[in-house]
DOKOLRO-653085 format. One record per residue (C-alpha): residue number from 1; residue in three letters; chain; x, y, z. Coordinates in steps of 0.2 Angstrom, whole numbers, plus 5000, padded with zeros to 4 digits. Example, Ala and Ser with C-alpha at 12.3 -4.5 7.8 and 13.67 -1.06 7.14 Angstrom:
2
+-----+--------+--------+------+------+------+
: num : residu : chaine :   px :   py :   pz :
+-----+--------+--------+------+------+------+
:   1 :    ala :      A : 5062 : 4978 : 5039 :
:   2 :    ser :      A : 5068 : 4995 : 5036 :
+-----+--------+--------+------+------+------+
END
This chain:
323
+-----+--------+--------+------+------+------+
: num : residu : chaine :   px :   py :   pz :
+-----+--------+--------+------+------+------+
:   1 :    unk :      A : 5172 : 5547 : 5757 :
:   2 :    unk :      A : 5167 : 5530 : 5762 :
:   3 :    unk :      A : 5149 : 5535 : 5760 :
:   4 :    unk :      A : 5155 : 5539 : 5741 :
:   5 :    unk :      A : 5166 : 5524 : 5740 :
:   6 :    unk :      A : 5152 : 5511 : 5746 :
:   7 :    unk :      A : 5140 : 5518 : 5734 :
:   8 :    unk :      A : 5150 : 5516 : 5718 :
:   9 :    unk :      A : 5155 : 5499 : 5723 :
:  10 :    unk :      A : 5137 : 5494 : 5726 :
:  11 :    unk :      A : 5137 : 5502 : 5707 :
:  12 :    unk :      A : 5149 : 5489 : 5699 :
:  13 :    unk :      A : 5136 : 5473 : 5700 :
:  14 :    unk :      A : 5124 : 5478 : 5690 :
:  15 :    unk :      A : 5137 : 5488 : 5678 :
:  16 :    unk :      A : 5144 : 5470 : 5677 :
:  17 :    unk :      A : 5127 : 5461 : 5673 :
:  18 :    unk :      A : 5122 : 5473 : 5660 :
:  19 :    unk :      A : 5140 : 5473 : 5650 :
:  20 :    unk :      A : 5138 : 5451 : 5650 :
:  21 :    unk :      A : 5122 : 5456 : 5643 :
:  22 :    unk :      A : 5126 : 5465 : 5628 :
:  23 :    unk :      A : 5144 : 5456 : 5627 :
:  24 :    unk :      A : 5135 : 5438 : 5625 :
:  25 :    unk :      A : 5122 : 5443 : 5614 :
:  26 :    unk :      A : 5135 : 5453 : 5603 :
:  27 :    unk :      A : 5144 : 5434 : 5602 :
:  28 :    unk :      A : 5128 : 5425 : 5599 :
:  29 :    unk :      A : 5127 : 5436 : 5586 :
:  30 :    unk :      A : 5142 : 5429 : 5576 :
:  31 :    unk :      A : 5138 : 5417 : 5562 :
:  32 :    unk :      A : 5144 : 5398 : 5570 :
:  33 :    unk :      A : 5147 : 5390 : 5587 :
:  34 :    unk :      A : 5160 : 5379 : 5595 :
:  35 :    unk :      A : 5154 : 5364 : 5588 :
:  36 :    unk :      A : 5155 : 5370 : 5571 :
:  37 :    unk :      A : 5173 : 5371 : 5572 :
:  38 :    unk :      A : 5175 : 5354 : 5579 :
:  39 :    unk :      A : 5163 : 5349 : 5563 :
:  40 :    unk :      A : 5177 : 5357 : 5552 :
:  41 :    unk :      A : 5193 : 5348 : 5558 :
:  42 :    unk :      A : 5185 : 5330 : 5559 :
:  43 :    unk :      A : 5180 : 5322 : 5543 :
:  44 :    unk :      A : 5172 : 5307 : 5552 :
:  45 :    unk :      A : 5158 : 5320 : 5562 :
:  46 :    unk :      A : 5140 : 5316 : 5556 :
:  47 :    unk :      A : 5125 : 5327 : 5559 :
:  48 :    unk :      A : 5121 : 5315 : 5573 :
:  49 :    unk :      A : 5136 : 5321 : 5583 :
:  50 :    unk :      A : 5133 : 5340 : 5578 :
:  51 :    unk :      A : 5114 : 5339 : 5586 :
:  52 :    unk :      A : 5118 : 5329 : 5602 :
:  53 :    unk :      A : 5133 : 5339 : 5606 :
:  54 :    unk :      A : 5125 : 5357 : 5603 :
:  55 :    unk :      A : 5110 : 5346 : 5613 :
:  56 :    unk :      A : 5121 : 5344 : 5627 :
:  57 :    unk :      A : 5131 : 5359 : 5626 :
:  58 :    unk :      A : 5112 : 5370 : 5629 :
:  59 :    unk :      A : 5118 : 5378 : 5611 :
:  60 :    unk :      A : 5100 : 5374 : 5603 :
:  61 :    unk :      A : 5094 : 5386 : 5615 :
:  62 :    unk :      A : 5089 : 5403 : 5610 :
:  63 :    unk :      A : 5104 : 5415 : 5618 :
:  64 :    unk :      A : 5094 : 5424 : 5632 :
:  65 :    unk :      A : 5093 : 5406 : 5637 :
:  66 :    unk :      A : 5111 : 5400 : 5635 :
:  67 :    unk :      A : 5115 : 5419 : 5644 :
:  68 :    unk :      A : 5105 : 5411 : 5660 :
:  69 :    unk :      A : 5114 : 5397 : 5660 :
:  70 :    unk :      A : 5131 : 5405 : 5657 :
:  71 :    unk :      A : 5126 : 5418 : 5672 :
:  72 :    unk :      A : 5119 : 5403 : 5684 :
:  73 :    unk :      A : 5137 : 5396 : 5682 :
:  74 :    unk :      A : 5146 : 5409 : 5685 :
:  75 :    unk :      A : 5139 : 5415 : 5700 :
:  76 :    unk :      A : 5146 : 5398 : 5707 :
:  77 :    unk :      A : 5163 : 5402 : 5700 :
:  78 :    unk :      A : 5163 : 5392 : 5685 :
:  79 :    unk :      A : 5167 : 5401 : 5669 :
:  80 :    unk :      A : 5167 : 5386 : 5658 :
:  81 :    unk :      A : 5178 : 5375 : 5649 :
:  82 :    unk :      A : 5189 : 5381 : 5633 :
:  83 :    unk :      A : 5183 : 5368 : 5621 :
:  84 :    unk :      A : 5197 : 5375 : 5609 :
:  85 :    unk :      A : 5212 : 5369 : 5624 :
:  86 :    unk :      A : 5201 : 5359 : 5633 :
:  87 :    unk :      A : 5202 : 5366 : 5650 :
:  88 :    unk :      A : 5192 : 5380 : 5662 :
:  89 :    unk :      A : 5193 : 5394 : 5654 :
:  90 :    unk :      A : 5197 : 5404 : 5668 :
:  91 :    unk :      A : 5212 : 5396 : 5672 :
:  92 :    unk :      A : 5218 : 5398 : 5653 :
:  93 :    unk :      A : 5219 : 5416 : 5654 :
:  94 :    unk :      A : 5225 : 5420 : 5671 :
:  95 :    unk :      A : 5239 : 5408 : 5670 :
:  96 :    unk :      A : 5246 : 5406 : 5655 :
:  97 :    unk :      A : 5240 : 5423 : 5646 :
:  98 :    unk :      A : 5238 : 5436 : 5660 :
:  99 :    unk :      A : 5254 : 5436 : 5667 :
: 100 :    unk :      A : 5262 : 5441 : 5650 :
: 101 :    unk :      A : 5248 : 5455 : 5645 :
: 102 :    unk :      A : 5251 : 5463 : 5663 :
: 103 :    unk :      A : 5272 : 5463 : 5659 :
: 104 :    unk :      A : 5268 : 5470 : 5642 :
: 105 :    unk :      A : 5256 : 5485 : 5647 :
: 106 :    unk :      A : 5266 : 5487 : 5662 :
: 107 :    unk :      A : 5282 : 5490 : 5657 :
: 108 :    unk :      A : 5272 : 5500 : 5642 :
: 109 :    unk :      A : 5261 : 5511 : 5655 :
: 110 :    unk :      A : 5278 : 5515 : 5664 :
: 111 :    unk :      A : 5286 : 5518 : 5649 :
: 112 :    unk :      A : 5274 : 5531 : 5643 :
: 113 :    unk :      A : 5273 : 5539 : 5661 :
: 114 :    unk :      A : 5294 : 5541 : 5661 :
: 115 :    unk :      A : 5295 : 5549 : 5644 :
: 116 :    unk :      A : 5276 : 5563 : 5645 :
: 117 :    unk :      A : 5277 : 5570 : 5661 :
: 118 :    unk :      A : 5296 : 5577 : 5658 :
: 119 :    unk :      A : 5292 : 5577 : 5639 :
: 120 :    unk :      A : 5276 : 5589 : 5641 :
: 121 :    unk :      A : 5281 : 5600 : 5656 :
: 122 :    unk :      A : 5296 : 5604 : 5647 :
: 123 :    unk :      A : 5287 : 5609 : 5633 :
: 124 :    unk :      A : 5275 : 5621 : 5642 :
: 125 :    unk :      A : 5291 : 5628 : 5647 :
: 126 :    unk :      A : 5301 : 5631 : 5632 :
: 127 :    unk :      A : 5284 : 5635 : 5624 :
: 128 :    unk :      A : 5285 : 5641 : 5606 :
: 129 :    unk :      A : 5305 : 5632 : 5605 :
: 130 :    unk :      A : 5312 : 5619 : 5595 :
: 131 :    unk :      A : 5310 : 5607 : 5607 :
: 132 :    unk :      A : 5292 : 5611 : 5610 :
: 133 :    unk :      A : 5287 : 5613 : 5589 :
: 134 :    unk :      A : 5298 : 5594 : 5590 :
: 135 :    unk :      A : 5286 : 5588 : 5605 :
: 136 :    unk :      A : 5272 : 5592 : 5595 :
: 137 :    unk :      A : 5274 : 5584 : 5581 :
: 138 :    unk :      A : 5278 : 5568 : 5588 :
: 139 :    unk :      A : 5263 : 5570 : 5597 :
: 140 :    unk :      A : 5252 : 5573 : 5581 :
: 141 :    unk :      A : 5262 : 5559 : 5573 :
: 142 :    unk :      A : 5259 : 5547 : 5588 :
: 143 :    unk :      A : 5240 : 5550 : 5588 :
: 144 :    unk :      A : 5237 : 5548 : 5571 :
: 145 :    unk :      A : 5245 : 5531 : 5567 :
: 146 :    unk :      A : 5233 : 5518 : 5571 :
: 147 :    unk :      A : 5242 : 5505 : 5583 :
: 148 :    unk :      A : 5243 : 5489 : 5571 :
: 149 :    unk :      A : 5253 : 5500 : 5555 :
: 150 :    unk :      A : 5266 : 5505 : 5567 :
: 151 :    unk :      A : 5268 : 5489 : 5575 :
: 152 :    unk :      A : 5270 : 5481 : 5556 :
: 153 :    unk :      A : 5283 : 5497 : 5552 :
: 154 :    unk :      A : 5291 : 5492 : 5566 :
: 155 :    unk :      A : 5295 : 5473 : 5560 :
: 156 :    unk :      A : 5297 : 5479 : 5544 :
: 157 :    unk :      A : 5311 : 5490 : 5550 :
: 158 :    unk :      A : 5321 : 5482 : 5563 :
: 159 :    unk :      A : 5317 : 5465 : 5560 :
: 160 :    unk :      A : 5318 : 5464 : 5542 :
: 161 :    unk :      A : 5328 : 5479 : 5536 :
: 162 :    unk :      A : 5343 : 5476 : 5550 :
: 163 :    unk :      A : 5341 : 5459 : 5547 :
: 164 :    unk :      A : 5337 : 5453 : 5564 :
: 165 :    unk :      A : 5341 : 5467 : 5574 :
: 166 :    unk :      A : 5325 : 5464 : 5584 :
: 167 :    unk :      A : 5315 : 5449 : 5586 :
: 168 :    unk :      A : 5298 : 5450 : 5574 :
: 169 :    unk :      A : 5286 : 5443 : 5586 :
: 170 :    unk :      A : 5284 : 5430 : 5601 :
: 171 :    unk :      A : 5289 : 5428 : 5617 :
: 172 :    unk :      A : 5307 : 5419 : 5616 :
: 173 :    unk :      A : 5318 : 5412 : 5607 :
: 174 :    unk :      A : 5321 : 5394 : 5604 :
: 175 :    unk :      A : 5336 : 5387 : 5612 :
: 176 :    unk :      A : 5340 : 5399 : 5624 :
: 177 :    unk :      A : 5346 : 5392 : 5642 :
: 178 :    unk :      A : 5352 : 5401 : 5658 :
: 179 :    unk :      A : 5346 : 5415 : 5668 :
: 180 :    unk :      A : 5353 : 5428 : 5661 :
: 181 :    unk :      A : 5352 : 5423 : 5642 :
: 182 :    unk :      A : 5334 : 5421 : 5644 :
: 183 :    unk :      A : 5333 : 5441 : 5652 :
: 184 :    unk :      A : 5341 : 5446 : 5639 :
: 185 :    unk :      A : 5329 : 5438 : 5627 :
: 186 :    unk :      A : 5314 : 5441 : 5634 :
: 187 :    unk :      A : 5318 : 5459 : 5635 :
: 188 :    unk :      A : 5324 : 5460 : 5615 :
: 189 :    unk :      A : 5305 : 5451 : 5614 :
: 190 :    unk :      A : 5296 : 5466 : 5623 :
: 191 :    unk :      A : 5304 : 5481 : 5614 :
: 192 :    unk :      A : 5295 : 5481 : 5599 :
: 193 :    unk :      A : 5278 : 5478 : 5607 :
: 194 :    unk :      A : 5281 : 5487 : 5620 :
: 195 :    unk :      A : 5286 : 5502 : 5609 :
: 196 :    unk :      A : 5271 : 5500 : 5598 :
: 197 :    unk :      A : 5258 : 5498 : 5614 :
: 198 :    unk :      A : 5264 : 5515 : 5621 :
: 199 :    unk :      A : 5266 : 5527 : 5607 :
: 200 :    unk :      A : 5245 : 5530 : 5608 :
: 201 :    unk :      A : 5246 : 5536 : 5628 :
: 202 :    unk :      A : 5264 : 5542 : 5625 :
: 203 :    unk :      A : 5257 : 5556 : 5612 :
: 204 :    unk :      A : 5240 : 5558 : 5621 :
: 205 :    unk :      A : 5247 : 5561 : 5638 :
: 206 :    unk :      A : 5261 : 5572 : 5634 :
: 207 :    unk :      A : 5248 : 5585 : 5625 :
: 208 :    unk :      A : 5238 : 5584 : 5641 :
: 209 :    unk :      A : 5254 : 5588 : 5650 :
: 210 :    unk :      A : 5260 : 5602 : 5643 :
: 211 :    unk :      A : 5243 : 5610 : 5641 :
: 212 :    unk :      A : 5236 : 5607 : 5659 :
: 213 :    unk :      A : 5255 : 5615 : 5663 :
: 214 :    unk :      A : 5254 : 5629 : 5652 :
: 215 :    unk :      A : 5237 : 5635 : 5660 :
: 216 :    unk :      A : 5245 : 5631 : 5678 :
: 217 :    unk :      A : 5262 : 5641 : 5676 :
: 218 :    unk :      A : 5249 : 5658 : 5672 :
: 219 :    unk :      A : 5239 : 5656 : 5689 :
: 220 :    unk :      A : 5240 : 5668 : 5703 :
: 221 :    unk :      A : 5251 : 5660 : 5715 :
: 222 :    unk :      A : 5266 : 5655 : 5704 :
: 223 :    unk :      A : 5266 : 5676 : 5700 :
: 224 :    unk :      A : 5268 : 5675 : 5720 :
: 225 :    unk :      A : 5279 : 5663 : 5721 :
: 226 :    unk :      A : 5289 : 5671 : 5709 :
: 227 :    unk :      A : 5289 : 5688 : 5720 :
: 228 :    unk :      A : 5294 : 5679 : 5733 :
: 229 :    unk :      A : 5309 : 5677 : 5729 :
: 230 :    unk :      A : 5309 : 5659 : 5723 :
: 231 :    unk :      A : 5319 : 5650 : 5713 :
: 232 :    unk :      A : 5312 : 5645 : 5695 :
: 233 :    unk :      A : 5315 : 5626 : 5698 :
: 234 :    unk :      A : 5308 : 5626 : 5716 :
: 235 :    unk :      A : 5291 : 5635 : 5706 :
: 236 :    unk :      A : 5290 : 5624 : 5692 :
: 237 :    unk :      A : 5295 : 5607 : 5697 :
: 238 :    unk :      A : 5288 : 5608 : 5715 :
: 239 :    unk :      A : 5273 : 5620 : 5714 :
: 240 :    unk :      A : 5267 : 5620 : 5695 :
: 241 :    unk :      A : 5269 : 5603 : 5692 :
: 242 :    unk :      A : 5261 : 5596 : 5707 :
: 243 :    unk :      A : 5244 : 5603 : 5701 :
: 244 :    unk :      A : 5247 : 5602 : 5683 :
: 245 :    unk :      A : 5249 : 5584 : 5684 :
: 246 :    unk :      A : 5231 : 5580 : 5692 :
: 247 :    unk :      A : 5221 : 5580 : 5678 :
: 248 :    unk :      A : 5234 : 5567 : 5671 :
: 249 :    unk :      A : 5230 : 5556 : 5684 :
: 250 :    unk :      A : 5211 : 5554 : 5679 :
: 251 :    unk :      A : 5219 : 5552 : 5661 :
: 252 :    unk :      A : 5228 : 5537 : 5668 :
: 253 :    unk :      A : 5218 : 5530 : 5676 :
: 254 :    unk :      A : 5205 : 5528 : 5661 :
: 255 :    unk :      A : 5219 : 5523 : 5649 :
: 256 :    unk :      A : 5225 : 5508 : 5659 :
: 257 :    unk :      A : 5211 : 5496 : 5656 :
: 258 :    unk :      A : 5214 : 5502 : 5636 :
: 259 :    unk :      A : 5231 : 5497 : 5636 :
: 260 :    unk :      A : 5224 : 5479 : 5641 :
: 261 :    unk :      A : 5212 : 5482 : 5627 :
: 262 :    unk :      A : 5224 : 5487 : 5615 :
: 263 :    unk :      A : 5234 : 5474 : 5617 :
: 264 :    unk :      A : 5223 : 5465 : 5608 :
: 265 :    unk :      A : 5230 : 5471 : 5590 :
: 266 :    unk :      A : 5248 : 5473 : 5598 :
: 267 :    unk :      A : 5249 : 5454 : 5602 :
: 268 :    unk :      A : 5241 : 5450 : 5585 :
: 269 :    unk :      A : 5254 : 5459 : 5577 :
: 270 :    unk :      A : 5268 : 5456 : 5586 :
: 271 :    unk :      A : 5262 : 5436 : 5591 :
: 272 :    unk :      A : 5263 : 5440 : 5609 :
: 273 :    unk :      A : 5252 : 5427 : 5619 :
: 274 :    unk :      A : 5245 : 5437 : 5630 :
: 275 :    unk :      A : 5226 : 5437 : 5634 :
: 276 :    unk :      A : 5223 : 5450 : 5619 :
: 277 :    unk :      A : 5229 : 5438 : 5608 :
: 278 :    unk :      A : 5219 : 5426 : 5617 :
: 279 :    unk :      A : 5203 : 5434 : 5613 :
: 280 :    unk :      A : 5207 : 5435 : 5596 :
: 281 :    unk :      A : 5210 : 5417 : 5594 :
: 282 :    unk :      A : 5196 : 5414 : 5604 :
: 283 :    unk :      A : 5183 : 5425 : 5594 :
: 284 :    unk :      A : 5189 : 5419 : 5577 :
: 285 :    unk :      A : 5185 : 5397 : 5583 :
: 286 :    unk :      A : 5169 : 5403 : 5592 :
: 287 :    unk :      A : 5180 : 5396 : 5611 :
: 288 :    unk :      A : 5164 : 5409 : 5618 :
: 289 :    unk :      A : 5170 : 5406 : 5636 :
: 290 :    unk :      A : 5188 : 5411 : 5635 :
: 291 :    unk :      A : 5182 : 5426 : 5626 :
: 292 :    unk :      A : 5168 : 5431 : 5640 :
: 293 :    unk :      A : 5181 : 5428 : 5653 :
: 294 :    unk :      A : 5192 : 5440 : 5645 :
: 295 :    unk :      A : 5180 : 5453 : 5640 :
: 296 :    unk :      A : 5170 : 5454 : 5657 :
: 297 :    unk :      A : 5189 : 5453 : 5665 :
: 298 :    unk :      A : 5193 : 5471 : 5656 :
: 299 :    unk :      A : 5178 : 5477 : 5659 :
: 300 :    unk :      A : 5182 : 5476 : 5679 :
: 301 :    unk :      A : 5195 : 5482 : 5675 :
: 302 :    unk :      A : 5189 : 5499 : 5668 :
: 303 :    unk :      A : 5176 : 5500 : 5684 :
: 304 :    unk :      A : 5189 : 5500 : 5696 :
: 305 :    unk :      A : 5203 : 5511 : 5687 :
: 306 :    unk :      A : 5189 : 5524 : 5684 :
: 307 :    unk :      A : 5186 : 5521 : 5703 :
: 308 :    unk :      A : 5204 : 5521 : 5709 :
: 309 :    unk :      A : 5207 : 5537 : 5695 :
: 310 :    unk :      A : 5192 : 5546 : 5705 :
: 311 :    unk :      A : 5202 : 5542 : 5725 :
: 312 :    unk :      A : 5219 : 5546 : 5718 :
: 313 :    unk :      A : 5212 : 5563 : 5712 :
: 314 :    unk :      A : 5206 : 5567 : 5729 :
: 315 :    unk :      A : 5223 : 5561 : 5738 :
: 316 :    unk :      A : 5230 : 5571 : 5726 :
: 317 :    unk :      A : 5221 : 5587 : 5727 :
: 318 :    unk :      A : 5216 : 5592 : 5747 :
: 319 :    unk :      A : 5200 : 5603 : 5738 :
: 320 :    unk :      A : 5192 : 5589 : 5732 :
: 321 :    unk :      A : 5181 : 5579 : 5743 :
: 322 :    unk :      A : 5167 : 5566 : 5739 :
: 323 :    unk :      A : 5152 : 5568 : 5751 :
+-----+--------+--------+------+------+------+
END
């Protein structure tokens, strides 16, 4: 295992190196730079100012080039400045965006955990059941609605139809004071986002439930169980769904690093500041360094949950071993 372990670790650096590759020169590869946008909101800017400033900045350099540079930099820990706020770019995101992304697809990952493992072992249950013909057509329903409409039904419906019922978009509320006012707020805030971000996994994780649980409660050693004298609960809950719920966690794991993706269209709709809707903004003025920052962030991110997915299946499961 620590043989296994060391080896994919030593994997992750030049994983890392090749996705900065191919994520800067996708960038480059957008019409504009920073400059450009500074160009656009100052009528007094020459042509003189344009030159020296893309001079200085190394943009007149070929990408490969600026991609050097950009590398040399951050291997000293400097990720560059956001020329859109004006500060390290680093800092921007981790903590002023960050923090509100991780409560968003926290509470969104628990929230899809809570409802598809009772959801889909229940189903495999009562297969062939009104509840289980429900189950799956919310799941069908779920998977095929892409993220951004339902976030926009969603407004439509609560915050425009009942008139309020549920905030439209944004973190708070203006004018809201005290501890407990302020909860409540933030928490009317996340439902809708929250909602939205979660119904992808929700539907896609309890199909992998019930089926894995389906193919689980036919094996030998429940039909043993079973002649043993056990009681149905004791099989299914405590035997069946132990081992039903291990290919879930692989699942899991690689969905955890999406949800941080996702967010991206969830906070544009819903005008959550978090580091999705960071990395829109950041895309759309050319702010390069906030967007790398952010991109090579979820991209460690995915490494380590496909890592952490791979030990968690191993702890969960005493057959598997990694030599």
């Amino acid at each position: 295992m620590i043989v296994y372990l060391i080896r994919r670790l030593l994997q992750v650096i030049p994983t890392l190196l090749v996705i900065s590759l191919i994520l800067f020169g996708l960038l480059a590869l957008k019409p504009g730079d920073p400059i450009d946008e500074m160009r656009r909101g100052n009528p007094g800017f020459t042509q003189e100012d344009y030159d020296r400033l893309r001079e200085f900045y190394g943009l007149d350099k070929p990408w490969y080039v600026q991609y050097w540079r950009w590398l040399g930099r951050v291997l000293h820990g400097d990720f560059g400045i956001s020329r859109q706020f004006g500060r390290p770019a680093a800092s921007y995101i981790f903590r002023y965006r960050f923090p509100n992304t991780v409560l968003l697809s926290g509470l969104s990952l628990l929230l899809a955990f809570v409802i598809s493992v009772p959801a889909g072992a229940i189903s495999a249950i009562r297969q062939h059941t009104v509840f289980d013909y429900s189950v799956t057509v919310v799941n069908f329903i779920g998977v095929s609605i892409p993220i951004f409409w339902f976030g926009i039904m969603l407004i439509y419906v609560f915050a425009v139809r009942f008139r309020g019922f549920l905030p439209a978009g944004g973190l708070a509320s203006p004018g809201v004071v005290g501890t407990w006012p302020v909860f409540v707020d933030r928490l009317r805030h996340l439902i809708l986002p929250v909602i939205a971000l979660s119904s992808l996994q929700l539907a896609q994780w309890t199909r992998f439930m019930r089926s894995s649980m389906l193919e689980v409660i036919k094996l030998d050693y429940i039909v043993t169980a079973r002649a043993k004298g056990l009681s149905e609960p004791v099989i299914l809950y405590r035997h069946a769904l132990r081992n039903s719920i291990l290919p879930l966690i692989t699942l899991i794991g690689l969905n955890v690093p999406l949800l941080f993706s996702g967010a991206i269209l969830t906070e544009t709709v819903f005008n959550w500041p978090g580091m999705g809707r960071a990395i829109f903004d950041a895309i759309l003025v050319n702010d390069f360094n906030v967007a790398m920052v952010s991109l090579m962030f979820i991209s460690l991110l995915v490494l380590t949950f496909n890592l952490l997915a791979d030990l968690a299946y191993a702890l969960a499961d005493p057959r598997v071993r990694y030599e």
